[in-house]
C-alpha positions in Angstrom: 91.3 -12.9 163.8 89.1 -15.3 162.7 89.3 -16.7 159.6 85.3 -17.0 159.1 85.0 -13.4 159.3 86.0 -12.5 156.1 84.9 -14.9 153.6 85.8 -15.2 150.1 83.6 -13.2 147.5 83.0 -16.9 146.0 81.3 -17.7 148.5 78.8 -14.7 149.0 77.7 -15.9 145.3 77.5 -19.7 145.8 75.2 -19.4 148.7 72.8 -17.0 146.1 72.8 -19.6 144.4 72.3 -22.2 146.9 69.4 -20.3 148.1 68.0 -19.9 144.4 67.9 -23.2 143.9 66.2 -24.2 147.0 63.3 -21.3 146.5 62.8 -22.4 143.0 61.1 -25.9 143.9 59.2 -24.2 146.3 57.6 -21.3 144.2 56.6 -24.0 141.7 55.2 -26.3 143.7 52.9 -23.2 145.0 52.4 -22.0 141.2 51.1 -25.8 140.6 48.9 -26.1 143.6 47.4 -22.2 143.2 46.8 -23.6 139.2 45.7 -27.3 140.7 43.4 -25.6 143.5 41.5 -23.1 140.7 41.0 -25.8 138.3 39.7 -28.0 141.6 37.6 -24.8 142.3 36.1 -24.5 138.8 35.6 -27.5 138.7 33.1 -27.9 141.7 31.4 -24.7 140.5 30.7 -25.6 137.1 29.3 -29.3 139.2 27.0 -27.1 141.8 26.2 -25.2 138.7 24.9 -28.2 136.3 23.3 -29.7 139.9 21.1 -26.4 140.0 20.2 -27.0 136.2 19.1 -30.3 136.6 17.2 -29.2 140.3 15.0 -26.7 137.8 14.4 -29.3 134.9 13.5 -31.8 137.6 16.2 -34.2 136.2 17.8 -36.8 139.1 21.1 -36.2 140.6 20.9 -37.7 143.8 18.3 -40.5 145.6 16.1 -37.9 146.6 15.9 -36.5 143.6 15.8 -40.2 141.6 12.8 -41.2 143.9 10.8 -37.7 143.0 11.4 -38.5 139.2 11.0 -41.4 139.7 7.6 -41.2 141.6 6.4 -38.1 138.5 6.8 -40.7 135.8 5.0 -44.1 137.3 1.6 -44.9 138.1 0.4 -45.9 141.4 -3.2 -47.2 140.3 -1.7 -50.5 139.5 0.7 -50.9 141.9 -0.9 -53.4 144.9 -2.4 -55.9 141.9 1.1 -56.1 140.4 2.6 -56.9 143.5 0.0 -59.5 143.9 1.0 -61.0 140.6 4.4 -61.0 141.2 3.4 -63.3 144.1 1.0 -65.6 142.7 2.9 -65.9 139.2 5.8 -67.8 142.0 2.8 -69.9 143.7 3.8 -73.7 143.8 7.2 -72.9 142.4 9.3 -75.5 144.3 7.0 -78.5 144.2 7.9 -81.7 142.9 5.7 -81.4 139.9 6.2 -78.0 139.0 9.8 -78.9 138.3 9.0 -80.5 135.1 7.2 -77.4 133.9 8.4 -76.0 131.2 9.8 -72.2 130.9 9.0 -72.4 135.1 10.2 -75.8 136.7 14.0 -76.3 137.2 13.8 -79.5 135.0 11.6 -78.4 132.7 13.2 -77.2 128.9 12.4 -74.8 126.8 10.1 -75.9 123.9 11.9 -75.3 120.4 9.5 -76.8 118.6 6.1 -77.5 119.6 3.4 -79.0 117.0 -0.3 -78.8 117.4 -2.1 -82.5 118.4 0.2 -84.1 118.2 1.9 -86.2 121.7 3.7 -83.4 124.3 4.7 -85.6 127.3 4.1 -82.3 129.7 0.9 -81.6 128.2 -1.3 -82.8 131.2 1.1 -81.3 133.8 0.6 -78.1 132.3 -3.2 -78.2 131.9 -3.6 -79.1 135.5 -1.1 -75.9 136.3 -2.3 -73.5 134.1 -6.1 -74.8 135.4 -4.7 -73.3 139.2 -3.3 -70.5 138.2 -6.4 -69.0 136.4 -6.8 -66.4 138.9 -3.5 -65.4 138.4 -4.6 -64.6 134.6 -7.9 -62.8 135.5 -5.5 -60.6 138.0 -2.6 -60.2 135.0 -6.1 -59.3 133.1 -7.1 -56.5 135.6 -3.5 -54.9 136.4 -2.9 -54.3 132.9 -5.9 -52.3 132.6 -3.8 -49.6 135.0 -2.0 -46.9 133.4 1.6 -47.6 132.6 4.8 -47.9 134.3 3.5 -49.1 137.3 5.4 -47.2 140.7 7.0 -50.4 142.5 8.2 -50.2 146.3 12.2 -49.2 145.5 14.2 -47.7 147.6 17.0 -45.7 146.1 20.0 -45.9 147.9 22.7 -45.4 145.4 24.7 -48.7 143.8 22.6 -50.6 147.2 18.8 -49.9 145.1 17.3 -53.2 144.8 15.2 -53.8 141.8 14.1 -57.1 143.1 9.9 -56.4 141.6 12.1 -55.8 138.1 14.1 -58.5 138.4 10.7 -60.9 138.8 9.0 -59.5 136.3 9.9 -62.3 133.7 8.3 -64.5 136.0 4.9 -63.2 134.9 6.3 -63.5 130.7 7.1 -67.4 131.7 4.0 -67.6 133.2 2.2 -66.4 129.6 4.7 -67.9 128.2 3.2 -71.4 128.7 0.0 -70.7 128.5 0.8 -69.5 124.9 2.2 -72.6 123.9 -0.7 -74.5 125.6 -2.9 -72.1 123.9 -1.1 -73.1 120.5 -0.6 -76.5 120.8 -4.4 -76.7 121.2 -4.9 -74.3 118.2 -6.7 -71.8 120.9 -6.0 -69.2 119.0 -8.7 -67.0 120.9 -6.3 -67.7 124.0 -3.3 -67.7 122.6 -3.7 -64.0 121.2 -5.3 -63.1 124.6 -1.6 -64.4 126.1 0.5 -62.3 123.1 -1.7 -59.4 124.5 -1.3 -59.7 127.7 2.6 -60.0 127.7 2.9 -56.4 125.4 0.5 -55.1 128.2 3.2 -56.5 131.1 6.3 -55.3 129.3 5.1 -51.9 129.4 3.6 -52.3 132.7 7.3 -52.7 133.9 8.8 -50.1 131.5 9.8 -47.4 134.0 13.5 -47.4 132.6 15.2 -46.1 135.4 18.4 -47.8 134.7 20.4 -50.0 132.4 19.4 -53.0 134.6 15.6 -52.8 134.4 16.0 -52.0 130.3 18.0 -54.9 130.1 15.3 -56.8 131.6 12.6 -55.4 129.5 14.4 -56.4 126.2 14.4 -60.0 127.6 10.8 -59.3 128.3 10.0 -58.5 124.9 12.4 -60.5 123.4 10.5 -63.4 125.1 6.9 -62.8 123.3 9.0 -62.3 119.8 10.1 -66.1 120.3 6.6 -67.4 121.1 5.2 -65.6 118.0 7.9 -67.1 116.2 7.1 -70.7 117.4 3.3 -70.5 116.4 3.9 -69.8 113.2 5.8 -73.1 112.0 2.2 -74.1 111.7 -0.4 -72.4 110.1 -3.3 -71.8 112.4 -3.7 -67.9 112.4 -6.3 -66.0 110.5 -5.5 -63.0 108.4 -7.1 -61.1 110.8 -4.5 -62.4 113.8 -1.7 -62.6 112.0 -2.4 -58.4 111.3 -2.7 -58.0 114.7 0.3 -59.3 115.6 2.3 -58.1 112.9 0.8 -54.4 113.7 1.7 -54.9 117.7 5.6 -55.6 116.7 4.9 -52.3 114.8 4.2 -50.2 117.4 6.5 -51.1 119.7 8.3 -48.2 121.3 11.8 -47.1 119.3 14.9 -47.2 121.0 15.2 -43.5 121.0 12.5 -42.9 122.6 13.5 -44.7 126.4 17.4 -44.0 125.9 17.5 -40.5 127.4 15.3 -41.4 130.9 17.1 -44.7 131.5 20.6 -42.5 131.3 19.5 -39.9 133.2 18.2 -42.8 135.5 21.5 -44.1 135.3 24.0 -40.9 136.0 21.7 -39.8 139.1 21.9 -44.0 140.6 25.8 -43.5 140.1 26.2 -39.8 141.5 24.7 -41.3 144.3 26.4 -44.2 144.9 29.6 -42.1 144.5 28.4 -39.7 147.6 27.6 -43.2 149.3 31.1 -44.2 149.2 33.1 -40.8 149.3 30.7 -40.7 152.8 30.8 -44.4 154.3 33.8 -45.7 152.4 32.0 -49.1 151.0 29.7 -50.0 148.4 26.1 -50.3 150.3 27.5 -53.6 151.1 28.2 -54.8 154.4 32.1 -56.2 154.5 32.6 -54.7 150.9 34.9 -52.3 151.8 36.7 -49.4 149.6 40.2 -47.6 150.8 38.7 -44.2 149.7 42.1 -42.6 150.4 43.6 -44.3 147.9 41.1 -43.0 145.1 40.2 -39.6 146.1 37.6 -38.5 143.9 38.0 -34.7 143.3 35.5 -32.3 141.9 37.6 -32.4 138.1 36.8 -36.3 138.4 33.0 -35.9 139.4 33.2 -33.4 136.2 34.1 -36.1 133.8 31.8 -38.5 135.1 29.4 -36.0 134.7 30.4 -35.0 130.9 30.6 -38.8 130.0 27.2 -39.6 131.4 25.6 -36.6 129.5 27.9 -38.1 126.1 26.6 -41.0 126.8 22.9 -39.9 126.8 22.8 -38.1 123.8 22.6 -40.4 121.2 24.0 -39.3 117.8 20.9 -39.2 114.8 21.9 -42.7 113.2 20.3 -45.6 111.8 20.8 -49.1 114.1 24.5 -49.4 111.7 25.9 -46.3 112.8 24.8 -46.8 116.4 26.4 -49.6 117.0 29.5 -47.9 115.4 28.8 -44.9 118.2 28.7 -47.4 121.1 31.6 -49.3 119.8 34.0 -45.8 119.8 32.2 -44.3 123.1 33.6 -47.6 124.9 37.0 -47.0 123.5 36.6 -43.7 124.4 35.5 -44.5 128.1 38.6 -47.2 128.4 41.2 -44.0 127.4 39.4 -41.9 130.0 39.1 -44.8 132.8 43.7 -43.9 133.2 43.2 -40.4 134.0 42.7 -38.9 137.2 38.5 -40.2 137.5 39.9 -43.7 136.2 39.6 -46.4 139.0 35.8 -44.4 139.7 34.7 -44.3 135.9 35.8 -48.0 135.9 33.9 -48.9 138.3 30.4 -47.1 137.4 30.6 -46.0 134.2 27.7 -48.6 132.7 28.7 -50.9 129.7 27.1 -48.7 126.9 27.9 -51.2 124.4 26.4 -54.0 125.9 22.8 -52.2 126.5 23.1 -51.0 123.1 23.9 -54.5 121.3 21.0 -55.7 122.9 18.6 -53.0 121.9 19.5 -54.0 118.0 19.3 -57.6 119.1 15.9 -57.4 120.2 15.4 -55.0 117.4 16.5 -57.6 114.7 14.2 -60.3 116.5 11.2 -57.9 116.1 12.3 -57.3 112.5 13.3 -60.9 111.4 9.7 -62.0 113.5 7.7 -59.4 111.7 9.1 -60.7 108.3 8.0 -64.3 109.3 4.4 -63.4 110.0 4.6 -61.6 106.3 5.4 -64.9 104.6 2.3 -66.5 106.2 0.2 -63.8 105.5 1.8 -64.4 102.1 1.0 -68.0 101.9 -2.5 -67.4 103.3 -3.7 -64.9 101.3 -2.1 -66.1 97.8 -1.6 -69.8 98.5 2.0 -69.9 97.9 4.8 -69.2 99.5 6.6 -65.5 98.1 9.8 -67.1 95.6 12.0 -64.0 97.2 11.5 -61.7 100.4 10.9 -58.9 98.2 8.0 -60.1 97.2 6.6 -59.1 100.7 6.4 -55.4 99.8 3.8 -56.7 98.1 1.5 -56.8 101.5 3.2 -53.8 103.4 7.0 -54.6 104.4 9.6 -52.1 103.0 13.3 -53.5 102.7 14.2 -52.5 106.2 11.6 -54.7 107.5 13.2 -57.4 105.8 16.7 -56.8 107.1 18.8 -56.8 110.0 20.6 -53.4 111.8 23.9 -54.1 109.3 21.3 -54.0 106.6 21.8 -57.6 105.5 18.6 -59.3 103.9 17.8 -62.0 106.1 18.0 -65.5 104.5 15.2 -67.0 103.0 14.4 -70.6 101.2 11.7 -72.5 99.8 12.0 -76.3 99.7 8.8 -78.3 98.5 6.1 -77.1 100.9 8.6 -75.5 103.3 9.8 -72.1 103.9 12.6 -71.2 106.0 13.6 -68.1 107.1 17.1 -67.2 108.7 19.4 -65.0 110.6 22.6 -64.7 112.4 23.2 -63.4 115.9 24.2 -60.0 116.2 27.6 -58.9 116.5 29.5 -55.1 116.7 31.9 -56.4 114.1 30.8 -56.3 110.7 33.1 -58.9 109.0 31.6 -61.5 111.6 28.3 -63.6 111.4 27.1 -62.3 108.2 24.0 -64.0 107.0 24.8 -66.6 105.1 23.1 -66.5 101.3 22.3 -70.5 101.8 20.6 -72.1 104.7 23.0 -73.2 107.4 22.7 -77.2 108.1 21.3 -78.6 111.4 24.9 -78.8 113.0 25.1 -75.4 112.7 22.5 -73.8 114.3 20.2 -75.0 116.9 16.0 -75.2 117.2 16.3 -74.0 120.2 16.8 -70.5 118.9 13.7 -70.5 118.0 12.8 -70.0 121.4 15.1 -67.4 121.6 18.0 -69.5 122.9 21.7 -67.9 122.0 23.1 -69.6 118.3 24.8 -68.8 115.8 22.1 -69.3 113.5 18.7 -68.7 114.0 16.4 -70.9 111.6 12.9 -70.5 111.4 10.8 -73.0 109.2 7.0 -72.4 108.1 5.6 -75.4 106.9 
């Protein structure tokens, strides 16, 4: 008989055993991908779903869909003299003169401090530049007569879009730029306020916010024409009359608010496509960039909180410039947590830097705010014949106490020394324990007259004389 026949009654139960162990592994593994494949599945429907919802609101979601919005919310009236400008505003560029031009040439310096009559070693040079380019300023003249934003040739291709007509649209603010400070320096007033006109009329005229990139560029835009008003009014040769003009035009400029919404739903739509671009091709729009998609598979859960951080990230919270600062401090924080989960190397790699777009919103902010304050002491001066002893005094003439502070609702510092006002602030930071206004003036080594022009400093010193 064979002895395998009959086998112990241990053994009948091991093997039950051996068997339950092996079938347990099993059953959960297909327990956790059923649970893994429905959350997968839910997740991709609630996506199609919020796709559909955006398709009816006509909000983007994909470059077709970007170029329609995109097309609804630009004018094309103004488009082939802008284009024109773009060009001319580069004409002679390169030339061994033009080098030495300021704001244009690649040797030329910004002007911190320019004085009217007296000796500018570039003044000639510029007369005889500005003299060529007139019909570039009749042109500027007639394109901003066009309704605004103007449509510019882009083609939407994902993270590949090129924005190249944005990009060179501070070559038109240089180009104002110094013919504002030839205007000034030879108290053309008349031209000079023609020039401040002009460059509110350009900003807007490339104000289509369809991403983080071309808002970025219309802060410096704007941020550029603060500076020059800031510069002209070291000396006084503004009537009441212009200096209400262009204390009202800082006014009116458009509130934060107001462009934050578009330019994120810009945004999310430019990275849902570039993320179809590179689930389907594997690269970046780049030729040689190359991206081992297999090793960051992007499932529908991931597209999900992309999704959910874009929309969080487009409804800004009802705050004053303080507590959105705070918001786009914690929202980064939050993004970094999110950027280890199972979207992280994608969300990474896309999500936009909130923080940085929103810093320089209250940057450009404060400049309007500390620049507007400036023109209020010389309207002071002008229309009392003294300079106000405190900046409170201004509320005299219009300003509230918000006009006369910064976003962390610091007063910004103010002096008078013999016939000499100075005004000052300090650059903006996210930390509030860090580059407070100082209640006394900071000395020369500590700030520089270049930021008067707008230059990055610590300090920023203004003085009226």
């Amino acid at each position: 008989m064979n002895a395998l026949t009959h086998k112990p009654r241990w053994y009948a139960s091991n093997l039950r055993w051996y068997v339950l162990i092996a079938v347990v592994p099993v059953m959960l593994g297909l327990i956790a991908t059923a649970y893994w494949g429905t959350q997968e599945w839910l997740a991709s429907r609630a996506n199609q779903t919020q796709i559909a919802n955006w398709a009816r609101e006509g909000i983007p979601y994909n470059n077709v869909s970007l170029k329609e919005w995109y097309t609804k919310r630009t004018h094309a009236e103004g488009t082939e003299d802008w284009l024109t400008v773009l060009d001319l505003c580069t004409w002679g560029i390169g030339a061994k003169s033009a080098e030495k031009l300021p704001y244009l040439g690649a040797d030329g310096k910004e002007l911190p401090e320019l004085i009217p009559g007296c000796p500018w070693p570039e003044e000639d040079l510029v007369g005889d530049y500005l003299k060529e380019m007139e019909p570039a300023f009749r042109l500027i003249e007639k394109a901003c007569q066009h309704p605004t934003p103007v449509r510019l040739p882009i083609v939407f291709d994902g993270f590949g879009t090129l924005l190249e007509c944005m990009q060179n649209s501070r070559s038109v603010m240089r180009l104002l730029n110094l013919d504002f400070d030839y205007a000034y320096h030879q108290r053309d007033t008349k031209r000079a306020m023609r020039d401040l006109k002009l460059m509110q009329a350009t900003a807007k005229a490339f104000n289509s916010r369809e991403t983080m990139v071309s808002e970025l560029v219309n802060v410096a835009m704007r941020g550029m024409r603060h500076a020059c008003i800031r510069r002209s009014l070291t000396e006084s040769i503004w009537t009441d009359d212009e200096l209400a003009l262009m204390r009202s035009s800082l006014s009116s400029e458009e509130s934060f608010g107001e462009r934050w919404k578009d330019m994120m739903h810009g945004e999310r739509a430019f990275g849902l496509a570039g993320i179809a671009s590179i689930q389907a091709t594997g690269c970046l729009n780049e030729p040689g960039f190359e991206l081992n998609n297999a090793l960051h598979p992007l499932m529908p859960s991931g597209v999900k909180t992309l999704i959910e951080f874009y929309t969080k990230a487009a409804n800004l919270p009802n705050t004053d410039l303080k507590g959105l600062s705070s918001w786009a401090a914690a929202f980064s924080e939050e993004s970094g947590r999110a950027s280890k989960g199972s979207a992280g190397v994608w969300l990474s790699m896309i999500m936009p830097g909130i923080e940085s777009v929103v810093s320089a919103e209250i940057s450009v902010e404060d400049s309007a705010r500390w620049t507007r304050t400036a023109i209020a002491i010389r309207q002071y001066q002008n229309q009392k014949g003294k300079w106000p002893a405190r900046l409170r005094d201004l509320e005299e003439i219009g300003l509230t106490v918000e006009d006369y502070s910064n976003a962390n609702e610091e007063v910004f510092g103010y002096e008078v020394d013999g016939n000499t006002a100075y005004i000052w602030t300090a650059e903006h930071s996210t930390l509030p324990a860090k580059n407070r206004i100082r209640p006394t003036r900071p000395m020369a080594s500590e700030h520089s007259n270049g930021a008067q022009s707008g230059v990055d400093s610590l300090y920023y010193v203004l003085k009226l004389q």
